[in-house]
C-alpha positions in Angstrom: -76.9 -7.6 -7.6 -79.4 -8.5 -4.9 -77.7 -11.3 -2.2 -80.3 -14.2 -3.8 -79.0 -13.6 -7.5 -75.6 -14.0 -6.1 -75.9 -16.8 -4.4 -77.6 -18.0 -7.9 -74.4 -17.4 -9.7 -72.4 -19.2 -7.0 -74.6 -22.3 -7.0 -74.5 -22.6 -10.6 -71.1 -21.6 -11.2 -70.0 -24.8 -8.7 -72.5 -27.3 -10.6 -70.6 -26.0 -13.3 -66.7 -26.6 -12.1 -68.3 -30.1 -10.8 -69.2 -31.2 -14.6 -65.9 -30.1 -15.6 -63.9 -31.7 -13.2 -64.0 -35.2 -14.2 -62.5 -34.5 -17.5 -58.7 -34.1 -15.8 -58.9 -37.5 -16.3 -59.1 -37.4 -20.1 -56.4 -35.1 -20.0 -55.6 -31.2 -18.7 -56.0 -30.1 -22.4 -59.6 -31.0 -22.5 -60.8 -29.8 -18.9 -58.9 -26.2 -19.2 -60.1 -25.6 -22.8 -63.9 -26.8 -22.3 -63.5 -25.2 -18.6 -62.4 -21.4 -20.2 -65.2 -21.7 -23.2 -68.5 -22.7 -20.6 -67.4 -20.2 -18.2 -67.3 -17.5 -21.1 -70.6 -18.3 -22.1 -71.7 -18.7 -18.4 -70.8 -15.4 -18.0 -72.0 -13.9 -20.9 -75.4 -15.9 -21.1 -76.7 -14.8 -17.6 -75.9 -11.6 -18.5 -78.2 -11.4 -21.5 -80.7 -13.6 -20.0 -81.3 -10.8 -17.6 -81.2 -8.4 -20.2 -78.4 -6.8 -19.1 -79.8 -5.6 -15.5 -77.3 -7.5 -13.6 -73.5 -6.0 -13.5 -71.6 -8.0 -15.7 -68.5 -7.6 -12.8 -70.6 -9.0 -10.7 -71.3 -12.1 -12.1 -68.1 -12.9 -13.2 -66.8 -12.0 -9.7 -69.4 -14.3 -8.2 -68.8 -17.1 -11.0 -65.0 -17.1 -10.1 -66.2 -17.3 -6.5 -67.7 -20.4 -7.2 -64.9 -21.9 -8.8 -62.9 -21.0 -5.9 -65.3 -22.5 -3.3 -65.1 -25.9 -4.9 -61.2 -25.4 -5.6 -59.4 -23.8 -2.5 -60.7 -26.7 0.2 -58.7 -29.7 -1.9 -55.8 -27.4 -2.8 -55.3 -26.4 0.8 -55.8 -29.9 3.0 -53.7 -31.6 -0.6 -51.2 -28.8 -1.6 -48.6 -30.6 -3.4 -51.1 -33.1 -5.1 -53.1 -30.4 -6.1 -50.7 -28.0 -7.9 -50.5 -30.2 -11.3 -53.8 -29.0 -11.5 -53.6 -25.3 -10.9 -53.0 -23.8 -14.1 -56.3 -26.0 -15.1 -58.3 -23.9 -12.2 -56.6 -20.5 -13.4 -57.9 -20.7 -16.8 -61.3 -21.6 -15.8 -61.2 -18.2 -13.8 -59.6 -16.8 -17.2 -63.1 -17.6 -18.8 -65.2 -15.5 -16.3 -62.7 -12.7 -16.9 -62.6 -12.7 -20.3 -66.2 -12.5 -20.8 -66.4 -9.6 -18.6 -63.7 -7.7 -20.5 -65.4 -9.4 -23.8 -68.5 -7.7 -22.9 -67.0 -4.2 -22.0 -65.0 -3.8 -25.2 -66.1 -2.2 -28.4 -66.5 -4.3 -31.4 -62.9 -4.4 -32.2 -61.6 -5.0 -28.9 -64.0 -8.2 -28.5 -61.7 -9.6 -31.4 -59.4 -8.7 -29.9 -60.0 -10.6 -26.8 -61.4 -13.9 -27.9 -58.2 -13.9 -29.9 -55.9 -13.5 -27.3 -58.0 -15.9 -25.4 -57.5 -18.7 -28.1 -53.9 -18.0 -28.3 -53.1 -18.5 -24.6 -55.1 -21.3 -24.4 -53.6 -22.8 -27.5 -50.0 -22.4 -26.4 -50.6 -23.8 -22.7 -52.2 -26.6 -23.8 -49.6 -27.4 -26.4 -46.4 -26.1 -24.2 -47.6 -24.6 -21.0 -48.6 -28.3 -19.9 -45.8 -29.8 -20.6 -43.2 -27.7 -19.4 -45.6 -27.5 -15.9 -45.6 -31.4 -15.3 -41.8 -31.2 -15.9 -41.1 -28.5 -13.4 -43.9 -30.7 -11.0 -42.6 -34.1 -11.3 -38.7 -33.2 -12.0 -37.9 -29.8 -10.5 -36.8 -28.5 -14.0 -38.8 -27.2 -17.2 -36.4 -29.3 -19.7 -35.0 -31.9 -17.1 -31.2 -30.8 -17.8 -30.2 -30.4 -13.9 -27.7 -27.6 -13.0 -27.1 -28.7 -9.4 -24.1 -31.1 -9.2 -25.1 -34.2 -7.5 -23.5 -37.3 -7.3 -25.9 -40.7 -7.5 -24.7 -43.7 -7.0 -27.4 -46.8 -7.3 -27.0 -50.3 -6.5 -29.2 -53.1 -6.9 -29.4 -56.6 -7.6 -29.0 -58.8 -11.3 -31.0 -61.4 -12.2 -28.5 -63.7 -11.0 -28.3 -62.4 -7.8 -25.6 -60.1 -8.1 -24.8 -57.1 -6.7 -23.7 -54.1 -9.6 -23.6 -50.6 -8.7 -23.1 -47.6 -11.3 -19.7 -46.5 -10.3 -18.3 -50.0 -11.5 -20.0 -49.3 -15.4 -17.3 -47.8 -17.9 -18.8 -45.1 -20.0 -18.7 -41.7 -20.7 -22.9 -41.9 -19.5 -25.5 -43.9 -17.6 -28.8 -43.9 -18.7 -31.5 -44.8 -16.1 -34.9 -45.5 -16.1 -37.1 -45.8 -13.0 -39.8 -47.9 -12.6 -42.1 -50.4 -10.0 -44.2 -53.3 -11.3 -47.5 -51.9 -11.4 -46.6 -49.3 -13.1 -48.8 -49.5 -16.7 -46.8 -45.9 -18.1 -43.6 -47.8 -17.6 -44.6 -50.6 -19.5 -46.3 -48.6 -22.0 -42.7 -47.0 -22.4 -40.7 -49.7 -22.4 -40.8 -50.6 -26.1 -39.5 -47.1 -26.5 -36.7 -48.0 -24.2 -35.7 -51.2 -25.9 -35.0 -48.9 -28.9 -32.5 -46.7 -27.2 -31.0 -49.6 -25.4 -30.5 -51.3 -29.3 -29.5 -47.4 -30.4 -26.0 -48.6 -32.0 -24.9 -44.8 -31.6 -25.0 -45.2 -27.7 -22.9 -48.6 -27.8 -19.7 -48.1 -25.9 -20.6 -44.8 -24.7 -23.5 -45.2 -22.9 -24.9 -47.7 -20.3 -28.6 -48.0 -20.6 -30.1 -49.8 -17.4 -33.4 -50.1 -15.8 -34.3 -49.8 -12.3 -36.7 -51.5 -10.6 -38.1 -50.1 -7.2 -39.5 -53.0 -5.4 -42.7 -53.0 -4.3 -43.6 -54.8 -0.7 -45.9 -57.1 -2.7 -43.7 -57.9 -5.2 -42.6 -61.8 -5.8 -38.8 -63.1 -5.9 -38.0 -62.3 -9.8 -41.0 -60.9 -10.3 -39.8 -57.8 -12.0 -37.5 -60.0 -14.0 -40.1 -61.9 -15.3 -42.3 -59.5 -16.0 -39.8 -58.2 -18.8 -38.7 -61.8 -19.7 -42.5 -62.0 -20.6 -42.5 -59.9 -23.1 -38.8 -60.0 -24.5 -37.2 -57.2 -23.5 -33.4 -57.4 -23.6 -32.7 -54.6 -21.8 -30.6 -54.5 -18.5 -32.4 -54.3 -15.3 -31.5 -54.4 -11.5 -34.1 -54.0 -8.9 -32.9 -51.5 -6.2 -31.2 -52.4 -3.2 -32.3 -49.3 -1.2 -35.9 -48.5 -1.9 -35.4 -44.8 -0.6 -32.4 -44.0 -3.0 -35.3 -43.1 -5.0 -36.1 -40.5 -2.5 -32.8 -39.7 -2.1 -32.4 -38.1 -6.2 -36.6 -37.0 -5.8 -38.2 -39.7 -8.3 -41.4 -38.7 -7.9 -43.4 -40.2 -10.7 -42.4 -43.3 -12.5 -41.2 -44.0 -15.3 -38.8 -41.3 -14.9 -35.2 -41.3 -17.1 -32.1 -40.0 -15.2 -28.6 -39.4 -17.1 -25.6 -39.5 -15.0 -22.0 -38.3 -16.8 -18.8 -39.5 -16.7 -18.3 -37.9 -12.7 -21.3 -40.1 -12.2 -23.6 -36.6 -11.7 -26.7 -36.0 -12.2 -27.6 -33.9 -15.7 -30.8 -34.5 -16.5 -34.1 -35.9 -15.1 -37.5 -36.4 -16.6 -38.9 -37.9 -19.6 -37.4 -40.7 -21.8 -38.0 -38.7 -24.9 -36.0 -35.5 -23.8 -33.2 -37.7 -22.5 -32.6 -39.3 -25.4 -32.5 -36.1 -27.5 -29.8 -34.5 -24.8 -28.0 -37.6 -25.4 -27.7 -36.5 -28.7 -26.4 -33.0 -27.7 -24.0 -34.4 -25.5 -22.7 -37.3 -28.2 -22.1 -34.8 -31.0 
């Protein structure tokens, strides 16, 4: 390839990753699916429109180059940020490749290959992503937690009073982390009021919510914000805004079961929680 139909290929390919960007914030699904099929037909349409002149490893190499020049700069200065968002930047480069190999193969094989394609793509979207943004936000795949760590959280009622976990009498604690401007929390909180009315977890489970206060928060202001909208569920806003930190909440809401040593189990999603309850009830 001659240096200006490289450059070409570069320019285009980063116009390219700078549409597709912007639809991360529809969802990972839909950027790493539309992202692997318009860098497949990137690939393969500049290699016909040339008639096949130009080395198709060539232009995929310089396609992923492109996608790499827009990619590496955030992901180095914003690491940690960034790496939710990797797998999404891998299967974009999955589309140059498997255009190249698309084109190389015989008939057969380039069944073959758009099949396999489909499949990975089909299976990350559905249970790659998930299990990713599990091991991201709560250092495990299905939130069980082997490590044996001992939480202890305090914070204060709605009356003022001071209650901290080690005083509750049950077998488990159910937690659920969460700060006022949170919209998810909210948005999950209906769900929550369900397993806090769950008549299977009476007795044996103590199903609280925890408030981390915000520095803009008003007196009550968490309180009220559930009174608002009738929640019955117990809540305590956090007395120590870095115990938090302390068990790694990183994204909110997150759900944290403790067991009757008042360890850590399990950490992540409301949804898996409940079911492990389950395991651990029957």
């Amino acid at each position: 390839m001659k240096v200006k139909q490289k450059i070409l290929v570069v320019i285009l390919s980063i116009i390219l990753e700078m549409a597709i960007s912007p639809l991360r914030l529809f969802g990972l699904g839909y950027s790493t699916v539309i992202g692997l099929f318009c860098y497949f037909i990137f690939v393969l349409l500049i290699w016909r429109l040339n008639k096949s002149k130009l080395p198709v490893k060539g232009i995929a190499f310089h396609a992923a180059m492109g996608i790499l020049l827009i990619q590496l700069p955030i992901r180095v200065f914003s690491f940690s940020t960034s790496l939710s968002t990797l797998p999404d930047m891998l299967f974009h480069i999955l589309g140059t490749v498997t255009a190249y190999i698309y084109i190389c193969s015989l008939r057969t094989g380039k069944i073959a290959v758009l099949i396999s394609s489909f499949l990975i793509t089909f299976w990350m979207v559905k249970f790659g992503y998930p299990l990713w943004q599990n091991l991201m936000n709560y250092n495990s795949l299905d939130g069980k937690v082997s490590e044996s760590n001992k939480m202890t959280v305090t914070g204060y009622e709605r009356n003022g009073a001071l209650l901290t976990t080690t005083e509750l009498k049950s077998d488990y604690i159910m937690l659920d982390y969460w700060f006022s401007g949170c919209k998810p929390c909210f948005d999950e909180f209906p769900k929550f009021q369900k397993a806090y009315d769950n008549p299977r977890y009476k007795g044996r489970v103590n199903i609280m919510a925890v408030n981390i206060p915000m520095k803009s928060d008003t007196i009550n202001q968490a309180f009220q914000a559930l009174e608002s909208r009738n929640y019955t569920f117990k809540n305590i806003i956090e007395k120590k805004t870095n115990n938090a930190g302390l068990v790694e909440v990183k994204i909110c809401p997150t759900t944290i079961i403790l067991d009757r040593n008042r360890r850590i189990i399990f950490m992540g999603e409301l949804k898996n929680a409940e079911k492990y309850l389950e395991e651990l009830l029957d």
